[in-house]
N, C-alpha and C positions, 0 to 999 in steps of 0.2 A: 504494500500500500504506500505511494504517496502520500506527503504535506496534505492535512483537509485544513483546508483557512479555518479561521472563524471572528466575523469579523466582529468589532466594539466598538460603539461611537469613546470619542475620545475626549469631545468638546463638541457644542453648539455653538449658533452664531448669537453671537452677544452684541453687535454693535447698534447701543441707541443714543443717542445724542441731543440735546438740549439747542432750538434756537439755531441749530446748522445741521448740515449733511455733513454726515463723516466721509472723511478725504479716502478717494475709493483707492489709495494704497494704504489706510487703517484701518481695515473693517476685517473682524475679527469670523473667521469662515466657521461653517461645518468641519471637522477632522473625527477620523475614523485609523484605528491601530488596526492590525493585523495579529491575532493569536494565531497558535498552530497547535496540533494536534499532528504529532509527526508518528510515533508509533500508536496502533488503535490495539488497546486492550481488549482480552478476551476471557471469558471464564468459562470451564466446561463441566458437566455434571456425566458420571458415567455409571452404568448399572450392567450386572453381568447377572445370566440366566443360565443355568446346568441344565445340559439336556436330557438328563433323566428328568428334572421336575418339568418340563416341557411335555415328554410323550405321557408320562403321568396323567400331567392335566388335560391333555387332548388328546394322547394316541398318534399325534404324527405331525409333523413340522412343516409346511409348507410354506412358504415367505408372505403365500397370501393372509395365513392366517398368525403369522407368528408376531406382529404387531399388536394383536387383538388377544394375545394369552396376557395372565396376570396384568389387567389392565393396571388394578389398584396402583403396582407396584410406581407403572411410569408414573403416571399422574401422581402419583406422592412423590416421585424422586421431583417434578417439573414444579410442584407447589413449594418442595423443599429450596430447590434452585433460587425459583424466585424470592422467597423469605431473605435467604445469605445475599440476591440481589440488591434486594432493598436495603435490607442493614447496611451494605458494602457503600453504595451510590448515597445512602442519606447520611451515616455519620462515622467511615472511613475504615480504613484496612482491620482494626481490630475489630471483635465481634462480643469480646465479653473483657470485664477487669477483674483483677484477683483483690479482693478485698479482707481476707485473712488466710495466713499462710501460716498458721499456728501448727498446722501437721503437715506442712510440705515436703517434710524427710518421709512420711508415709505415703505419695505421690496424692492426698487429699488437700484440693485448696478450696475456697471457699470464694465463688463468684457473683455478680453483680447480675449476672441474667441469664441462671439456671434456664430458662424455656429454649437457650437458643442452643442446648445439647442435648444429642443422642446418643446410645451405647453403637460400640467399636467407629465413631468418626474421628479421623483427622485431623490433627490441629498441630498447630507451630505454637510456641510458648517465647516469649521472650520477656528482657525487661531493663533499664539503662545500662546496667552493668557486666551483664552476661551475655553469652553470642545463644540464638533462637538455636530451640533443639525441635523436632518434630515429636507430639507424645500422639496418644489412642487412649479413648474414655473407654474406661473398664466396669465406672459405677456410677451411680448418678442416686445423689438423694436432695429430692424435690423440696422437703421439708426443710431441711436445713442450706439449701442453695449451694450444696459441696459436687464435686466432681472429685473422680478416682484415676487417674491418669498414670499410663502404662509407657514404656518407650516404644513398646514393640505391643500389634494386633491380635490382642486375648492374651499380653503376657500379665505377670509382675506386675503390682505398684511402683513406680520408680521415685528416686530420691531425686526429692527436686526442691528445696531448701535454698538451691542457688538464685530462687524466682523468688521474689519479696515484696510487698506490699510499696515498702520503702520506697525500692527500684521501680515503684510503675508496672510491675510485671499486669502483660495482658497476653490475650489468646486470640490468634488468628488464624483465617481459614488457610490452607498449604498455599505460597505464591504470593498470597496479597500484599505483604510488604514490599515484594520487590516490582511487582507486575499488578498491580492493582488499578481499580477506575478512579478516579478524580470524584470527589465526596463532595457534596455540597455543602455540608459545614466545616469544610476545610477553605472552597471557594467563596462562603460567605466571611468566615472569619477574618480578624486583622492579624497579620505575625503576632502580636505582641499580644491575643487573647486567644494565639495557639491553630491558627490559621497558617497558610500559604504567604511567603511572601508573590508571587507570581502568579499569573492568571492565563496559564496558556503559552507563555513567556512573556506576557506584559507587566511589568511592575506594577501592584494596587497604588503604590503611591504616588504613581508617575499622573495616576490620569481618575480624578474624583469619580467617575462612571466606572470603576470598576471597585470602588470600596463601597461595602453595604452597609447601614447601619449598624452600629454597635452598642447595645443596650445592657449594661452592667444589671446580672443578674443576681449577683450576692446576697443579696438581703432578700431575695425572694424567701415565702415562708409557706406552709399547706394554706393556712389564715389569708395573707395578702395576695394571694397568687393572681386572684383574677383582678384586684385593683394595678398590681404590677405590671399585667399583660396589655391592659388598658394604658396605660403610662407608657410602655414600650411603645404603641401603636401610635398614640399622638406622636412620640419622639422620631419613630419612622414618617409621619405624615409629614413631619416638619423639614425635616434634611432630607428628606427621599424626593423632595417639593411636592407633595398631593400624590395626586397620580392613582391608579385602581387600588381599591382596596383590599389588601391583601389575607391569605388565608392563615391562619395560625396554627402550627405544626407543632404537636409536641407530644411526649410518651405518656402510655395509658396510666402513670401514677401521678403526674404533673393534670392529666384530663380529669380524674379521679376526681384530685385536689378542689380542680374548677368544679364541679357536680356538688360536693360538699358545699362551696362557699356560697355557690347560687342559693343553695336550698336552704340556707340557714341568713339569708342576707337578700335576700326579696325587697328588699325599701328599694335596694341601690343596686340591684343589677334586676332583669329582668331575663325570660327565654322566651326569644320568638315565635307562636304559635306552630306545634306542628315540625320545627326545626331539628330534632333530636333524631339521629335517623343512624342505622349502618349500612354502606353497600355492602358490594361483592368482592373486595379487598379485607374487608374485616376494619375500615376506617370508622370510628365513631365520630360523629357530626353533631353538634349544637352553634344555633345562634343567638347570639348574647348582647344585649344591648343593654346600655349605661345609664343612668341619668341625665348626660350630656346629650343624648340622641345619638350617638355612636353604636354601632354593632360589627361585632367582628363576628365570623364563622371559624369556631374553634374545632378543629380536627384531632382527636386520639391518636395514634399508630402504634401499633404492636412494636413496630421497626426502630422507632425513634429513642433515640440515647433522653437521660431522663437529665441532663446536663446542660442541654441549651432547647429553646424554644426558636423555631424559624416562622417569622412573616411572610410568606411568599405571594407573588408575582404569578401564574405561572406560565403568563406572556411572558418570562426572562431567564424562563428552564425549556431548553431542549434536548432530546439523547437522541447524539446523532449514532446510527447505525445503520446497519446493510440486510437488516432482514429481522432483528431482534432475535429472538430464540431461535434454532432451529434445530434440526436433525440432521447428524453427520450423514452424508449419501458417500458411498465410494463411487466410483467412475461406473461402475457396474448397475448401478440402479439400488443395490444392497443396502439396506437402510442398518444391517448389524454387521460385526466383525467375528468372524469364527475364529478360538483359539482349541489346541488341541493338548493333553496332557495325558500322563497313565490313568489319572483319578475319571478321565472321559472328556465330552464336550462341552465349550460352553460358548455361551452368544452374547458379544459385546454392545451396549446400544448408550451412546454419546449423543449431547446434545450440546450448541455452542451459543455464545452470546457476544456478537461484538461492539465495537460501539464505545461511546464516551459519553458522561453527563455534562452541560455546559453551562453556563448559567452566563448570558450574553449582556446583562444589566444588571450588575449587582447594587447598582444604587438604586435599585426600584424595590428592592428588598432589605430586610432586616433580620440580627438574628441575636436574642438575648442568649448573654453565657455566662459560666462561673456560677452555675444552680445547683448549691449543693444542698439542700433541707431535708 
């Protein structure tokens, strides 16, 4: 693949002038940068099928029908893909943080978002002071948000004490640190609240249309959440200059939070008749209006880090790709990969994603961080 541009306004025209015509060698133009997108990231989800459980379950393999056995299985690996998509594209190459490492010599750490593991997956471990090792989840206990992590698939608990709370240690999916897609709250964020300094290769500071609002979220609390989300939003409306009103993005314990305050603080917020809703993503929807006469539509996501809240645009998000998900084809028409072993056959079936996330106006957006309550 070639350079995909992508282009950024960089400045509009600004020239007004009082009582004269500006001297048409002063007149301050439209300018527009150039980002690029030189290598296009990809992620792939793969599943393998033993041909004994195949004639099992059907009695005989034919390609017409070999797509159509164990359906569950694809569509749970394609729902699971997309899941690690989402996480990946909204809040960056890690997917969970080690929050107590009190038995980390007995490979048991204690993480930030038990929902997003399975037993025997994959994962890289890393954390400031240590080089990443690849482990394999052995255990998983739901109640107390712990994982059991092995070095090797169905072995041993491994000693992993080198990975510390201290150190930052987090868990990523195999590849994402070094080969990963471009996160939106990396591209919203500023360097110095843990963002990107570059946007594609443009500097944010070179050019005010590529820095988004930045809304100090520290002091947010369960109590003020929805007074603070409302203060974010004016503070976006103001430096973002007006502009569509944006959606409010944030994870189901920060939505929660919102649902609680409503319900107990009725003088001063209000719910839109009718606005509570979930699609077919599993997003929860409410609209929320002020006493000001403001309303914002506040979004849930399962996906979203519980750390920062994003305002969006979503006129100023686009993923650009060549086809979005699809199914690997060989040259042959063969939608699987046969491999052969003593243990018998087995049928390999991959699916790819390529493509980049962009966010082409970041000052049309905003995104509070530093939410720790």
């Amino acid at each position: 693949m070639g350079q995909l541009i992508v282009p950024f306004q960089g400045q509009h025209a600004s020239s007004v002038e009082f009582g004269q015509l500006a001297a048409d060698s002063d007149i301050a133009k439209y300018d527009y940068v150039r980002g690029t997108i030189s290598t296009q990231p990809e992620a792939w989800s793969s599943l393998i099928f033993q041909h004994r459980d195949l004639v099992q379950h059907d009695g005989k393999i034919p390609e017409s029908t070999f797509l159509r056995i164990l359906p569950d299985q694809v569509d749970g690996m394609m729902q699971y893909m997309k899941m690690v998509m989402s996480v990946h594209l909204l809040d960056g190459p890690e997917f969970a943080t080690v929050t107590d490492d009190t038995n980390a010599a007995t490979g048991v750490l204690v993480v930030d978002r038990i929902d997003r593991f399975t037993l025997s997956q994959k994962a890289s471990i890393d954390d400031d002071d240590s080089a990443a090792v690849d482990v394999y989840v052995i255990a998983i206990n739901i109640e107390t948000s712990a994982v059991t992590l092995s070095l090797t698939r169905g072995g041993a608990a491994a000693d992993l004490s080198a990975y510390s709370v201290a150190q930052s240690a987090k868990l990523y999916h195999p590849g994402a640190q070094a080969s990963g897609f471009t996160s939106l709250k990396s591209q919203l964020l500023s360097l110095a609240n843990g963002g990107s300094a570059t946007l594609f290769g443009q500097t944010k500071l070179d050019y005010p249309f590529l820095q988004a609002v930045q809304v100090n979220g520290s002091s947010v609390t369960a109590a003020n959440i929805v007074e603070k989300v409302f203060d974010g939003y004016s503070e976006r409306m103001i430096k973002g200059k007006g502009g569509k009103a944006p959606e409010v993005l944030m994870s189901f314990k920060n939505f929660g939070s919102v649902l609680k305050v409503i319900e107990t603080s009725k003088g001063s917020f209000n719910v839109v008749p009718n606005s509570r809703t979930t699609n077919q993503y599993g997003w929860a929807t409410i609209e929320v209006g002020s006493v000001d006469g403001n309303t914002l539509r506040i979004v849930g996501i399962q996906e979203q880090g519980d750390d920062v809240i994003m305002y969006l645009d979503w006129d100023s998000v686009t993923f650009y790709t060549n086809g979005m998900f699809r199914r690997r084809k060989a040259p042959d028409g063969k939608e699987f990969f046969e491999t052969r072993a003593t243990t018998g056959y087995a049928y390999i079936l991959d699916h790819a994603l390529y493509g980049d996330l962009v966010c082409t106006a970041p000052w049309k957006n905003a995104i509070m961080h530093t939410i720790s309550y």
